[in-house]
C-alpha positions as CSV (number, residue, x, y, z in Angstrom):
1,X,82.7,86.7,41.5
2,X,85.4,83.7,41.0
3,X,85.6,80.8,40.3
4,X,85.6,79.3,44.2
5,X,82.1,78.2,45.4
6,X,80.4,76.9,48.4
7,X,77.9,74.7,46.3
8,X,75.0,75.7,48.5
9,X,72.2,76.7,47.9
10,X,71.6,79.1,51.3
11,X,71.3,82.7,50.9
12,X,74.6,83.0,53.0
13,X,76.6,81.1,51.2
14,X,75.6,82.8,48.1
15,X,75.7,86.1,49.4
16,X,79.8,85.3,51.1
17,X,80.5,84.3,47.6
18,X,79.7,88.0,46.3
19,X,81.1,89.9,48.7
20,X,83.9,87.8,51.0
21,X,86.6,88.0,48.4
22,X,89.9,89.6,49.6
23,X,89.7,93.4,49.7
24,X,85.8,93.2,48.6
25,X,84.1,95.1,51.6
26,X,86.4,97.4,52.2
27,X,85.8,98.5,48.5
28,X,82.1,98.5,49.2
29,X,82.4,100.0,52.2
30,X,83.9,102.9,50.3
31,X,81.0,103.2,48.1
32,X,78.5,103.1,50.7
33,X,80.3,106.0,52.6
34,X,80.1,108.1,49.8
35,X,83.2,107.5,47.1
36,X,82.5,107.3,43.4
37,X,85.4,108.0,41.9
38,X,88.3,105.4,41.4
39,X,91.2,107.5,42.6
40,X,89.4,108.3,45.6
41,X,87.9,104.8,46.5
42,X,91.6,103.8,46.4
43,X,92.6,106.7,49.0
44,X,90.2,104.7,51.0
45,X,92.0,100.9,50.6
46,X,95.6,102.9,50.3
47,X,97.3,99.3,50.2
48,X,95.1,97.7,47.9
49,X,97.0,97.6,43.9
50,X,95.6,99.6,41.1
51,X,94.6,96.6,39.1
52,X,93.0,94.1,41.9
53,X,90.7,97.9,42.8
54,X,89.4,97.9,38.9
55,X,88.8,94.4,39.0
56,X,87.0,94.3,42.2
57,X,84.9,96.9,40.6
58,X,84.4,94.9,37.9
59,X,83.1,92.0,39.5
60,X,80.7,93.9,41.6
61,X,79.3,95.7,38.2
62,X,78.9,91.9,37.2
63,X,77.0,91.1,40.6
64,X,74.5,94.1,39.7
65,X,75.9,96.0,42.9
66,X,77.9,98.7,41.1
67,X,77.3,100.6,37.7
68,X,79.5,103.0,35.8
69,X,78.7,106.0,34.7
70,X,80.0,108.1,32.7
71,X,81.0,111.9,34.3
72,X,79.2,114.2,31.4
73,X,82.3,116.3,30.0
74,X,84.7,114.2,30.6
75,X,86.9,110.8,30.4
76,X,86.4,109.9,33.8
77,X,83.6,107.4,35.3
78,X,81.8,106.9,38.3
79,X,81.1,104.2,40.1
80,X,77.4,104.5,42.0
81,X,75.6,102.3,44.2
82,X,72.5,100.2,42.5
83,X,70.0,99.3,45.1
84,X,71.1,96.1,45.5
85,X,74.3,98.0,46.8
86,X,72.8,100.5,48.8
87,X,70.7,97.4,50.6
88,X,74.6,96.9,51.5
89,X,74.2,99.7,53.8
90,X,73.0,97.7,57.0
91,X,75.6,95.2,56.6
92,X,78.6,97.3,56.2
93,X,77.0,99.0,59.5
94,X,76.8,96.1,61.1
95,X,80.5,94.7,60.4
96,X,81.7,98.2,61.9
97,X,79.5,98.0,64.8
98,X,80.4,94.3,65.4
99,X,84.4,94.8,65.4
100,X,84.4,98.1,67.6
101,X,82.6,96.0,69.9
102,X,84.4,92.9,70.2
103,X,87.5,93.3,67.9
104,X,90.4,93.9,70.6
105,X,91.8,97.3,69.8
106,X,95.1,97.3,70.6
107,X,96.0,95.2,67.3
108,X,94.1,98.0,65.3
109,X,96.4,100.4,66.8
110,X,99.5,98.5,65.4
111,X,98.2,99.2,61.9
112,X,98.3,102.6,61.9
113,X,97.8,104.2,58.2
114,X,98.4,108.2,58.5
115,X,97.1,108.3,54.9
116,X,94.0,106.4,55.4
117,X,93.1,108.1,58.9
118,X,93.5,111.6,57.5
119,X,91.3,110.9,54.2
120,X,88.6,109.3,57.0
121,X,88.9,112.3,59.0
122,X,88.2,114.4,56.3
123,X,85.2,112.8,55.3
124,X,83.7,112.5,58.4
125,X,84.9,116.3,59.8
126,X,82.0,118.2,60.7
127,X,82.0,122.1,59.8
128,X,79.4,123.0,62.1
129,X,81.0,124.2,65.3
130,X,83.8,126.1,63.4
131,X,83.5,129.8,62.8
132,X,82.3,131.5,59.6
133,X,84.2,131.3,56.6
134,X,87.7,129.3,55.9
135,X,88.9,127.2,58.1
136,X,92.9,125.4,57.9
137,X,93.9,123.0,60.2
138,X,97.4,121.7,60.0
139,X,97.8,118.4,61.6
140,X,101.5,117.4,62.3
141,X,102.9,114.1,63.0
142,X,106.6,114.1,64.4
143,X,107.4,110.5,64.4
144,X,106.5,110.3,60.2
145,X,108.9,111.0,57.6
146,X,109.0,114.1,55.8
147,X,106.9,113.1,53.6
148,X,104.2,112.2,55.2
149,X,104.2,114.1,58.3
150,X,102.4,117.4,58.0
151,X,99.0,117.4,56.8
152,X,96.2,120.3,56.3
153,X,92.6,120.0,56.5
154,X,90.5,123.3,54.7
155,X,87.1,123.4,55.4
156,X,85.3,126.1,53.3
157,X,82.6,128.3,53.9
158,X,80.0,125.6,52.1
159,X,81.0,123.0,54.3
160,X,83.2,121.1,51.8
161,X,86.6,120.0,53.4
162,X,89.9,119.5,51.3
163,X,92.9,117.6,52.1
164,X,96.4,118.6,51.4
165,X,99.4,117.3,51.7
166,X,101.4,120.1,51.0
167,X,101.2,123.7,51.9
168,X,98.0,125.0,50.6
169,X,99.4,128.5,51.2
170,X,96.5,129.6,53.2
171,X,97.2,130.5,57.2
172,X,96.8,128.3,59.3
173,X,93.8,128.4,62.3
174,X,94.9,125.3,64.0
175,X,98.2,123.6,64.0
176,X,97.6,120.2,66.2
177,X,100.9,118.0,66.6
178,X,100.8,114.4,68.3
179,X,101.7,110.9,67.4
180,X,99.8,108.9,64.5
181,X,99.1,106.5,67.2
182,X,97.5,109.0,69.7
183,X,95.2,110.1,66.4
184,X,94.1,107.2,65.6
185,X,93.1,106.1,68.8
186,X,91.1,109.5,69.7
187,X,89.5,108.8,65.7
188,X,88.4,105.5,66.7
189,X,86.6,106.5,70.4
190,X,89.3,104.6,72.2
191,X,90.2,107.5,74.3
192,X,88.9,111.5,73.5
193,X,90.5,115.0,72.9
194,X,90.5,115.8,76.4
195,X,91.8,112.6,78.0
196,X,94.8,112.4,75.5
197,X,95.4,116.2,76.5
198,X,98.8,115.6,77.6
199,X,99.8,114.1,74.0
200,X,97.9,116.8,72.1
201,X,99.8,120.0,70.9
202,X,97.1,123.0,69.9
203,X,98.4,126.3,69.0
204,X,95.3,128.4,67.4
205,X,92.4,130.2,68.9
206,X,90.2,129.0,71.9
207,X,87.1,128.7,69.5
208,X,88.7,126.0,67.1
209,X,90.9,124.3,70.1
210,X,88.6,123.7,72.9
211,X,85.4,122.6,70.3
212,X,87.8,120.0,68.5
213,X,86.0,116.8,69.7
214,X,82.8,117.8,68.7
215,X,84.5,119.2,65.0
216,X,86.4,116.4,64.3
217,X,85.8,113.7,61.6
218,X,85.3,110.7,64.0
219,X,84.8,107.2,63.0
220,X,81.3,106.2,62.6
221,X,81.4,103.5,64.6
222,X,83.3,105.7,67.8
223,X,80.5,106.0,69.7
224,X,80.2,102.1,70.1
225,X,81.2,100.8,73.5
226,X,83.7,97.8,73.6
227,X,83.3,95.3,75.3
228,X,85.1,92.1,76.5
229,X,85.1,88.5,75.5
């Protein structure tokens, strides 16, 4: 995938070549969670330039990981998983479990991405224990800019949840204000709903409130214990 090489013939070596180039997993780590279309594998590397994401792409088409296809209809393309990139799965998996284990958090809390958590919390929010029909949950971040501080999550009757930025115009069921930080730590299984209590802020019906832990779009590696050096 460029022009650097280990000269070695061991699977490892060959393999690193691939897939250790800067940004590389986190692309693929976007395809394996589901993402196939460019706009929103870059919500999921928010930091990562236009032009380095399509090249990245490029070069894992080239590695027989990724193909494009085209979206019937349309001008757009998607970007889909070969096997050889679905056998990524495990590995991805296992990077994940690794660093909730033994990555020290409190650097991961200094990074704190509202965009990024928000588009991870609506992929991984699960409808199940809300009530019938339309859901909106407004999610409000004090500390943020303008901007960037109010956020709405609408999960429809099908299951499918929407993110919005700005007012979707719907009312809302839940209004939850708290710090990014706070957020990001509950996402990530460092603390939970009920133990940050004191920095949480619900206004909205007893139903949607008190079942938010088991609704809410955790990260997949949260229920991973850490543990020391």
């Amino acid at each position: 995938m460029s022009n650097a090489s280990y000269f070695q013939f061991c699977p490892v070596a060959m393999a690193a070549e691939v897939l250790c180039t800067r940004w590389t997993m986190l692309v693929v780590r976007e395809l394996v969670a589901g993402s196939t279309r460019f706009n929103d594998i870059r919500r999921g590397v928010p930091r990562m330039s236009r032009s380095l994401l399509a090249q990245r792409l490029r070069e894992l088409e080239d590695a027989g990981i990724v193909k494009r296809q085209p979206v019937p209809r349309s001008q757009a393309v998607e970007y889909l998983l070969t096997p050889a990139g679905r056998d990524l799965l495990s590995i991805v998996q296992a990077f994940g479990i690794w660093g909730q284990k033994w990555v020290e958090s409190e650097p991961s809390l200094e990074r704190l991405d509202v965009s990024l958590l928000m588009w991870d919390m609506r992929r991984n929010l699960d409808p199940s224990p809300l009530p019938a029909g339309r859901t909106v949950l407004n999610f409000r971040f004090p500390e943020l800019s303008a901007g960037k501080r109010s956020w709405w999550l609408i999960v429809e009757e099908t299951g499918e949840v929407d993110l919005c930025l700005t007012d979707p115009g719907f009312d809302v069921d839940l209004y939850v204000e708290t710090d990014l930080r706070t957020m990001t730590a509950i996402w990530m299984g460092l603390t939970t709903v009920a133990q940050a209590a004191d920095k949480l802020a619900l206004a909205g019906p007893k139903a949607v409130a008190g079942a938010m832990q088991s609704w809410l779009g955790l990260s997949p590696f949260a229920k991973e214990r850490k543990l020391a050096y």
